[in-house]
Residue, then its C-alpha position, 0 to 999 in steps of 0.5 A: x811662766x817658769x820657775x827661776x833657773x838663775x838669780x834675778x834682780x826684783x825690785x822692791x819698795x818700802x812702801x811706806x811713802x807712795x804716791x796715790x793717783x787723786x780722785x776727780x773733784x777732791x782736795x786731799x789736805x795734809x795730814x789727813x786721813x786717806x782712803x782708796x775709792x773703789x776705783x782705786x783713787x784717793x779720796x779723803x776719808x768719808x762715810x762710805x762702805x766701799x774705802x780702802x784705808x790707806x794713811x795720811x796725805x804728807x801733802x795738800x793736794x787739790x784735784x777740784x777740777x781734775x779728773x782720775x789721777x790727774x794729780x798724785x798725793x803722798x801717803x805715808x804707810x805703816x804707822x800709826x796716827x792719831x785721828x779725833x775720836x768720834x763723840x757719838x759712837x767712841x773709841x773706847x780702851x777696849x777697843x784695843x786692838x780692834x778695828x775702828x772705822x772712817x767717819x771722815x778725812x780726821x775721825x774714826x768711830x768704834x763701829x761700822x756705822x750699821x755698814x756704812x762705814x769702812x775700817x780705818x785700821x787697828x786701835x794702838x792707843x786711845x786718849x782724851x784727844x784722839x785714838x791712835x791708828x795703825 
């Protein structure tokens, strides 16, 4: 490759609202929480090491029967949502500013779950009925 010597017309994307390939055998629910398996394809949020935050599913998609990337959902980016709050291991004010972690496709918790856990995202707000995401 070499350096531009003209202008060039890059495409771009706001990245806000895309469309990510579905694992096999998952049902993705609007409004959920998703997450990037560590293939790369959507999965509902879980307790698992190895997930990728990514938003929440604009859409319900049901990938039951499909395999990798059969069917798409769309995940909104860039904003912040709010998730419920784990009971047992809460997202507390202090976390403000802090990471919190995937316990499933609704919850996040304060700690990683002794690692088995993956980050959701950073805190913006904590309330009596969730703890808002970003």
């Amino acid at each position: 490759m070499t350096a531009l010597a003209a202008d060039r017309n890059t495409n771009m994307k706001d990245g806000k609202l895309i469309a990510v390939p579905v694992a096999a055998t998952k049902k993705i629910f609007a409004g959920s929480l998703v997450a990037a398996n560590a293939t790369g394809y959507g999965t509902p949020g879980a307790v698992a090491a190895t997930l990728t935050y990514l938003g929440r599913a604009e859409e319900t998609i049901d990938n039951t029967a499909g395999a990798d990337g059969a069917v798409s959902v769309l995940v909104r980016r860039g904003e912040a949502f709010k998730f419920a709050n784990h009971g047992a291991d809460a997202v507390t004010q202090a976390s403000l500013g802090k990471v919190c972690y995937i316990v499933d496709d609704q919850t996040v918790a304060l700690t990683n779950g002794a690692g088995a856990r993956s980050a959701a995202g950073i805190v913006i707000g904590v309330e009596a009925d969730g703890v808002w995401v970003l």
